[in-house]
N, C-alpha and C positions, 0 to 999 in steps of 0.2 A: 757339403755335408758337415753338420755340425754331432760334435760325439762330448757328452758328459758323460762322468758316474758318480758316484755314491759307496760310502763302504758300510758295511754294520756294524754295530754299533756294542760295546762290552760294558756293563757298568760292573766299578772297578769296590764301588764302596756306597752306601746311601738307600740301594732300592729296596722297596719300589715307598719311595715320596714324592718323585718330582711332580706329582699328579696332585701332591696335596699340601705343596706350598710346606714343602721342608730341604733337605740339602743332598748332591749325588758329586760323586767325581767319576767321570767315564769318559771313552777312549771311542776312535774306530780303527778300523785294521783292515789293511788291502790284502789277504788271503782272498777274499772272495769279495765282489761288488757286484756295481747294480748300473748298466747301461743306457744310455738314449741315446738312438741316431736321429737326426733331423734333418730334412731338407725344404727349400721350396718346391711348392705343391701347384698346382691348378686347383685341388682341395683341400679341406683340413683332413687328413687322413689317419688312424689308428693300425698298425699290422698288429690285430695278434697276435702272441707267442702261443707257445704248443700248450701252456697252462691254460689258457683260455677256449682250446678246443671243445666241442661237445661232440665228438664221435668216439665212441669207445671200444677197443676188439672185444671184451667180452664183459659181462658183469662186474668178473674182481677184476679188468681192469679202472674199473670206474670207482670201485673200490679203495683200490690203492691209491689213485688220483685225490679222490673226496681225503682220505687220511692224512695224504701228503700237502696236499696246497690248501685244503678244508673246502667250501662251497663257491670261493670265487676266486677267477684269477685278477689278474693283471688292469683289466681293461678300464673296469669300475672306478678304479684310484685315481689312473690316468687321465680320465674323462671328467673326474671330479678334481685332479689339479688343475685341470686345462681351463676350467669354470672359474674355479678361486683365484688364478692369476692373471685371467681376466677381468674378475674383478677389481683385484690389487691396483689393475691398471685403470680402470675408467675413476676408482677414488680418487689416486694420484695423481690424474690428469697427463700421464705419459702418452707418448704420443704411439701409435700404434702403423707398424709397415701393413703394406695393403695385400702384400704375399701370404698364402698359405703355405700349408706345410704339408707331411708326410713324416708320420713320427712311429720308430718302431722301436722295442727295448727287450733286455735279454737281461737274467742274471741268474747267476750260480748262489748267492748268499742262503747257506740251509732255508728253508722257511718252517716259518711258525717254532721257532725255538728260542725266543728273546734275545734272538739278535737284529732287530729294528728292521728286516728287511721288508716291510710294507713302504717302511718312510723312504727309504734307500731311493725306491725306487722314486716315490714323488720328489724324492730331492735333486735326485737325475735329471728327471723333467723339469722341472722347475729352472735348474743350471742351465738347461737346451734351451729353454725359453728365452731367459736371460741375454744367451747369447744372439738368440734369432731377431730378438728384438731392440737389442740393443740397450739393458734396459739392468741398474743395479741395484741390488737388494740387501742391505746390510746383514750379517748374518744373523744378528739376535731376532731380524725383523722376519727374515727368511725361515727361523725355526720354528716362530708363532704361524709362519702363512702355511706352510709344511703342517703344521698342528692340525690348522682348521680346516684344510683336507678330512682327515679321519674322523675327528672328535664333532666339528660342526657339520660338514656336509655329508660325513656315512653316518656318523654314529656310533662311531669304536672307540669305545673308552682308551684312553692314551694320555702321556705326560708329557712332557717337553724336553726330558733328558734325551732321549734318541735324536730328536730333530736338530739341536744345541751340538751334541759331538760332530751329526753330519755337518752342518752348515760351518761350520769352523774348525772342522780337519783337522784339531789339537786335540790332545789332552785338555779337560777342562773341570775345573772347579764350580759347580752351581748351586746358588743359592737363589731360590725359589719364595723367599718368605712375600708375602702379602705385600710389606712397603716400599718393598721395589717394583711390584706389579701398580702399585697405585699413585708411584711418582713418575715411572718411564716405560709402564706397557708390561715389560718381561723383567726376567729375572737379573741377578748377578752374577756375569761370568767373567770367570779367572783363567783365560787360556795359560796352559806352563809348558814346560820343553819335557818331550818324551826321556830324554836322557834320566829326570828325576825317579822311573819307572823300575821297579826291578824286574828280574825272571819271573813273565808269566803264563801260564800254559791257560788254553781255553778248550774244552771238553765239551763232545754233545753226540747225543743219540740219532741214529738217522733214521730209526724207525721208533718213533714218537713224536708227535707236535700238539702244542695246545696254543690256541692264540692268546695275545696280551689281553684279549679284552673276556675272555674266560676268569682270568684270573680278579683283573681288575674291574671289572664289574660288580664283582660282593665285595672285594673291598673299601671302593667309592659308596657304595651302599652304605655301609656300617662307619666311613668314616660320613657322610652326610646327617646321620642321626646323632655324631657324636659319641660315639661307642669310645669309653675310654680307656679301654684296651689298643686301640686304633690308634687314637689321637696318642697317646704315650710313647707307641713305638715308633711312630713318625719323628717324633721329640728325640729319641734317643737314637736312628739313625741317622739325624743329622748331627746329632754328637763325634756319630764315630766318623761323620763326613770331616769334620771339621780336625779331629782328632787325627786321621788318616794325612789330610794336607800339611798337618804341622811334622808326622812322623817321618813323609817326603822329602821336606826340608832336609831332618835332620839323618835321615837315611835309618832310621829305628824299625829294621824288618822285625825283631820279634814283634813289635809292637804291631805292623801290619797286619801281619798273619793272624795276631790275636782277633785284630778289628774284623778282620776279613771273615774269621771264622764266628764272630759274634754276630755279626749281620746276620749271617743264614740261621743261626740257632735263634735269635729274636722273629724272623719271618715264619720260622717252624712253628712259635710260640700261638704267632697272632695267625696266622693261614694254615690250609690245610697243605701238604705236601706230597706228592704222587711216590709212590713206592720206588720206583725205578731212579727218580732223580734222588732222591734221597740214597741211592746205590752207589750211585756216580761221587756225590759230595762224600759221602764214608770209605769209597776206596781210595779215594783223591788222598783223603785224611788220615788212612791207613798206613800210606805211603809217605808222609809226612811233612805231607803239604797242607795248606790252606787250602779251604776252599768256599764257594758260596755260588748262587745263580749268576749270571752275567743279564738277566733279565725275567721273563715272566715264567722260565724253568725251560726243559729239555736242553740246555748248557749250562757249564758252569765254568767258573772264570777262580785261578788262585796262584798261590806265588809257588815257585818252587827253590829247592837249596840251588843245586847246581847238575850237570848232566848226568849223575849215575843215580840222580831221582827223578830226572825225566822220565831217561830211560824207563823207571821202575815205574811209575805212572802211565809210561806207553805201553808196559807188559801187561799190566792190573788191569785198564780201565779197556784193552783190547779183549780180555776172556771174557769182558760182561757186553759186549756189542758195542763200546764206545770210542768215538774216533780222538785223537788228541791233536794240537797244533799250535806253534811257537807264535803266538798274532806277530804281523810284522803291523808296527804301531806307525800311523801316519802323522807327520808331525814335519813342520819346518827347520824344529830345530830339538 
């Protein structure tokens, strides 16, 4: 039995540009992951999770299902990693065992609240693979093959920040500009040590989800025409990316907090923003923290002073239906 996982994914500073060839610094966090068992088979086999059932006790059961996981589960992604890493393997000429498998996977990672848990899950597989076959993937290579899952074989508009944090288990610095995709494929990544990291809480609704590619789909839009409202604020959160890694260095939390809170006020500027998460980010702010999305909304990701503002964030953002939690940051060193 072979066991991988996957964690989700928190952008810490930068989003959402990774999709359009500007700068992110993000993190994943083992509170909650994303599983695959694998064994040899007699066939290639998929078990369903309970997300992919179609039997429902009653209407709003089916309801609450469509709300919570939206129209598809599990199966689809899986079925469509299983494809792109096979074909990984006949370009590379790797050599292929003649055993099947039997592949089933589980995860708790909220869903649909921009915390990467689609990719989670194909990175899972992808590791299972890996190991069944004997067979390695370097991580920059692994975050583009994890990409082309969604973006090329579903269709789900997506960036590469979430697959970069999985695949390299670090904190990481990414620069996404154009001349590193057209001298070496992908982007430029700066893994650093979690230690550089201060107090941060990550916050998110459990009855709300909207997927990444809701949001990012009119985005790509308007940035594809050139909309220079678009292309501006792209410009200017990779500033605060770049800004954000020098204030790490020098450990400059006001300076973070300010970053952190200027991201979400610049994404306010140029996107529309749901009533409720904008609840979350001004109680979080009330309380006298930072705050900002950690992805395409329904969480939010910000620093706090020290425990009698936790606290005070776990009292505030609990009366408005919101759960809070210290990310435990994955990281070697």
């Amino acid at each position: 039995m072979i066991t991988a996982h996957a964690y989700p994914r928190a952008a810490l500073i930068g989003n959402p540009s990774d999709g359009y060839h500007g700068k992110t610094i993000a993190f994943v966090f083992s509170n909650f992951k994303a599983s695959v068992w694998l064994q040899e088979a007699k066939h290639i086999e998929i078990v369903p999770h309970e997300r992919d059932l179609k039997k429902f006790d009653s209407l709003k059961d089916l309801h609450q299902d469509m709300c919570q996981y939206g129209y598809y589960g599990g199966l689809r992604i899986i079925k469509a990693a299983l494809k792109r890493f096979y074909e990984h393997m006949q370009k590379h000429g790797a050599t292929q065992r003649a055993e099947n498998f039997k592949l089933s996977y589980d995860s708790d990672i909220p869903h649909r609240l921009g915390l990467a848990g689609s990719s989670a899950i194909i990175t899972a597989t992808m590791r299972a693979l890996m190991q069944f076959y004997e067979v390695f993937i370097p991580p920059a290579e692994l975050a583009n093959l994890v990409l082309s899952v969604e973006l090329d074989e579903l269709g789900i508009g997506a960036g590469l920040q979430d697959r970069v944090a999985q695949a390299y288990e670090q904190p990481v610095y990414m620069d996404f500009s154009q001349e590193h995709f057209d001298k070496q494929g992908y982007g430029n990544y700066i893994p650093f040590s979690k230690n550089l990291l201060p107090n941060l809480f990550i916050a998110y609704r459990t009855n709300m989800s909207e997927g990444s590619e809701v949001v990012h789909n009119t985005l790509r839009e308007r940035y594809r025409l050139g909309d220079p409202q678009v292309l501006e604020a792209i410009g200017q959160w990779a500033q605060y990316t770049d800004d954000f890694f020098e204030g790490l260095a020098t450990q400059n939390l006001p300076l973070l907090n300010q970053l952190i809170n200027y991201n979400f006020d610049l994404r306010r500027k140029v996107m529309g923003v749901h009533a409720a998460n904008l609840e979350m980010v001004e109680t979080a702010r009330n309380c006298g923290a930072s705050a900002k999305f950690t992805g395409s909304g329904g969480a939010v990701i910000g620093i706090y002073e020290n425990e009698t503002m936790f606290e005070l964030l776990k009292e505030r953002l609990s009366s408005i239906g919101v759960d809070i939690i210290k990310p435990t940051i994955v990281g070697s060193y």
